[in-house]
C-alpha positions in Angstrom: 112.5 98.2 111.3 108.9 96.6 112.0 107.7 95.0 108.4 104.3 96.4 107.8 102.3 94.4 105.5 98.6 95.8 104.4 96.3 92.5 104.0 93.7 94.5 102.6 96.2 95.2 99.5 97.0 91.7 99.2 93.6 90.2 99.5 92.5 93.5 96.5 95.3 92.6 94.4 94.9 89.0 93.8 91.4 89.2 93.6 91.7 91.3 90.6 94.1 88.6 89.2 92.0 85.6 89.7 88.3 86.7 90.4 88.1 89.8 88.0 84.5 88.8 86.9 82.2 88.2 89.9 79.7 86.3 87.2 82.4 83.8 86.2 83.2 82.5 89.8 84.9 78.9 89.9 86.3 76.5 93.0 89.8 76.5 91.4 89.8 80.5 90.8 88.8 80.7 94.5 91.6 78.1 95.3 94.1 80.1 94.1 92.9 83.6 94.9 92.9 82.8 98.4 96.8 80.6 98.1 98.2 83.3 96.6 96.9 85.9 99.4 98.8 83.3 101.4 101.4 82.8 99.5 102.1 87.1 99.2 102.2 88.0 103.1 104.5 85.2 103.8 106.7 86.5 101.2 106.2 90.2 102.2 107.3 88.7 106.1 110.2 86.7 104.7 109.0 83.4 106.0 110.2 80.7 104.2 110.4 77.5 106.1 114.2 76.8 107.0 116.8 74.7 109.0 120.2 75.2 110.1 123.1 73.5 112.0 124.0 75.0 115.3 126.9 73.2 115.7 128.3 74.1 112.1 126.9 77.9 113.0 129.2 77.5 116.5 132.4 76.4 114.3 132.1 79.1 111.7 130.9 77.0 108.9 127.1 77.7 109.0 125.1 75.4 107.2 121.4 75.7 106.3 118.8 74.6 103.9 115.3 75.3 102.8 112.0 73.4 103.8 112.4 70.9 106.0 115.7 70.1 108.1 117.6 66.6 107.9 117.7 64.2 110.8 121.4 65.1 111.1 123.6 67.8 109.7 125.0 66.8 106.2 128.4 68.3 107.2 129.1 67.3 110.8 126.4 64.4 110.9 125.4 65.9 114.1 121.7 66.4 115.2 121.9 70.0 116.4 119.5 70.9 113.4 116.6 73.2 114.5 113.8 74.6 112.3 113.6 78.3 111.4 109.9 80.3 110.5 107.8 77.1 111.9 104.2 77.3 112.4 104.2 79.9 116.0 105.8 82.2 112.9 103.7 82.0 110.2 100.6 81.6 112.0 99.4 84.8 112.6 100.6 86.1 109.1 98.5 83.6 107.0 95.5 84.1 109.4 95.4 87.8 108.7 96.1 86.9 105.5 92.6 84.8 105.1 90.8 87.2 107.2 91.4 89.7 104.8 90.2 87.7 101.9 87.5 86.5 102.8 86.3 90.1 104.2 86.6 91.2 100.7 85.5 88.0 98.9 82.6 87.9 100.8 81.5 91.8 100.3 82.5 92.7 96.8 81.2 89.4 95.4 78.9 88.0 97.1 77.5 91.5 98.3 77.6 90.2 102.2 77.3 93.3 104.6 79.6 92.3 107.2 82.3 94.4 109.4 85.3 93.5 111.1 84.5 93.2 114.6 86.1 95.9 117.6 89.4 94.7 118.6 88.4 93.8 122.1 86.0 91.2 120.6 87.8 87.6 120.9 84.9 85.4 119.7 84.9 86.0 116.0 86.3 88.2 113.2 83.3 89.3 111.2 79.6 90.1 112.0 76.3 91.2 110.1 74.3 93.5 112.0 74.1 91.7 116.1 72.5 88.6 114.7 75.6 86.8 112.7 78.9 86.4 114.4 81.6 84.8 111.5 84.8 83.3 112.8 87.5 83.2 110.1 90.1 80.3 110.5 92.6 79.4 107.2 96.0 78.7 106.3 98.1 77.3 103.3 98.5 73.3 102.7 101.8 74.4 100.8 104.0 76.6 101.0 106.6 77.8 98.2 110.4 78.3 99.1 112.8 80.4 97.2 114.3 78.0 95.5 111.4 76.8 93.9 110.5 73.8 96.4 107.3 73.1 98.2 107.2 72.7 102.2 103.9 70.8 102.7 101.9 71.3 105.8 99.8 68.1 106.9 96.8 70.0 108.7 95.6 73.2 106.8 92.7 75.4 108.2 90.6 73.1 110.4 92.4 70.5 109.6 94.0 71.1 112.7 92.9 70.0 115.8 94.3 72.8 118.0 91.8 75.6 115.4 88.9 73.3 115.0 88.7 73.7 119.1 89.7 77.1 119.1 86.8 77.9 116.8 84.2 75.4 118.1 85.1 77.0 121.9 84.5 80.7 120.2 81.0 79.1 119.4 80.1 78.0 122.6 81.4 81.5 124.2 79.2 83.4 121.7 76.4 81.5 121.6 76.0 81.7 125.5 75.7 85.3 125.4 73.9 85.2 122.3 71.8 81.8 122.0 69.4 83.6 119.2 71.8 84.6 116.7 74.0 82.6 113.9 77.7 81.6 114.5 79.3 80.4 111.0 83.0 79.6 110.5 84.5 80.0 107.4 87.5 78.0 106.2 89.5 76.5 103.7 90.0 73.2 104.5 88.5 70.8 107.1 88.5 66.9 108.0 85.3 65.4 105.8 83.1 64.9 109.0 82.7 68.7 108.9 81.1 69.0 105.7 77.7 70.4 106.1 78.1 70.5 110.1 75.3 72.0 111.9 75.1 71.9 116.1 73.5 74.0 118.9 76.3 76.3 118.7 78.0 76.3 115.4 75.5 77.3 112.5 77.4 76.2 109.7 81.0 75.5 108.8 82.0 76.8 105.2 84.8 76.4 102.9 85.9 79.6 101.2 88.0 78.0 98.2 84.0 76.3 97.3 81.3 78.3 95.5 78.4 76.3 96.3 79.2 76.5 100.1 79.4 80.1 100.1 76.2 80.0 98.6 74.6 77.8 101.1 76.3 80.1 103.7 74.5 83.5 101.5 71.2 81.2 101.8 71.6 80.7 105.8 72.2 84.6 106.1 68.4 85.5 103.8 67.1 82.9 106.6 68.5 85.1 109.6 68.0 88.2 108.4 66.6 90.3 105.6 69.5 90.4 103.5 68.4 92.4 100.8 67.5 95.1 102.8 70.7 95.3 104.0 72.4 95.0 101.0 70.6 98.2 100.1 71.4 100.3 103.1 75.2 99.1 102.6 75.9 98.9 99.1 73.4 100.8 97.4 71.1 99.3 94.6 72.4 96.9 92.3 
């Protein structure tokens, strides 16, 4: 049976938890809203990272552990150890899993207009109006096994070097087609260098987990367009 997760749900639930008053907004409150969405659809998915011994499997006597796997087996000392829900596993999950916060962050709190964008549309996630495309690219530094132990990933968010292309080369693409309007990526975590970026194609990097980038980001959209105005039209007067 297909698992059917609702991110949506997730991203509403734990924002009640940890950001139930929009007027007492904190960097650690949105650290752990957005880990915990994390942290919830890779438990919903069963993903836990995991190793086991193919040879032990092969000879009846599986063994298996949690996080990450030994250089050899600790019962037959071989090395036929192979990982088990690695990163081509989790990926899409904990990307969804942003995505969906920060679509609801970013409109129930900080009263951004913005709509997921048609499915055919392989640029970015969000957009506001033709004039602001916003690529959404996030995932966990840590994640929590069942026994209690933490399986640390080295490049979170654009810490990577395969997503920080990915999202630069979704720039370029939109920008091409649309060289007046505002490309922002959202985040939460990059490499220092890409604090308070700004180039021909990418408008502004932003970490969600940080209160006074969003801002900055809320300032850049008044600049673009008249946000109030559509605040109004979208979420009534305030």
């Amino acid at each position: 049976m297909a698992i059917h997760v609702d991110y949506g749900e997730i991203a509403l639930r734990n924002q009640k938890k940890h950001l139930p008053d929009s007027n007492a907004i904190s960097n650690r409150k949105l650290k752990d809203f957005v880990d915990s969405c994390f942290a919830e659809a890779l438990v919903q998915h069963s993903l836990a990272p995991c190793w086991v011994c193919v040879n032990c499997m092969s000879d009846g006597t599986p063994t298996f552990g949690w996080g990450r796997g030994p250089g050899k087996c600790l019962t037959c000392s071989e090395r036929s150890v192979y990982q088990v829900a690695t990163f081509n596993a989790w990926a899409p999950v904990v990307g969804a899993a942003f995505s969906a916060a920060a679509y609801h962050l970013l409109r129930s709190i900080y009263r951004i207009p913005m709509h997921e964008t048609p499915g055919h549309t392989t640029t970015h996630d969000f957009e506001v109006t033709g004039l602001v495309a916003l690529e959404a690219k996030g995932s966990p530094s840590t994640i929590k096994n069942p026994d209690g132990s933490n399986y640390q990933l080295k490049r979170p968010g654009l810490q990577r070097t395969d997503t920080e292309k990915k999202a630069f080369a979704n720039a370029k693409t939109f920008r091409q087609r649309n060289p007046d309007a505002y490309f922002g990526v959202i985040t939460n975590a990059m490499p220092a260098r890409l604090l308070n970026y700004r180039d021909a194609t990418v408008s502004g990097i932003f970490n969600l987990t940080r209160h006074e980038e969003i801002e900055v980001f809320v300032r850049d959209l008044g600049q673009t367009l008249d946000l109030e105005a559509l605040r109004k039209q979208e979420f009534g007067s305030k």
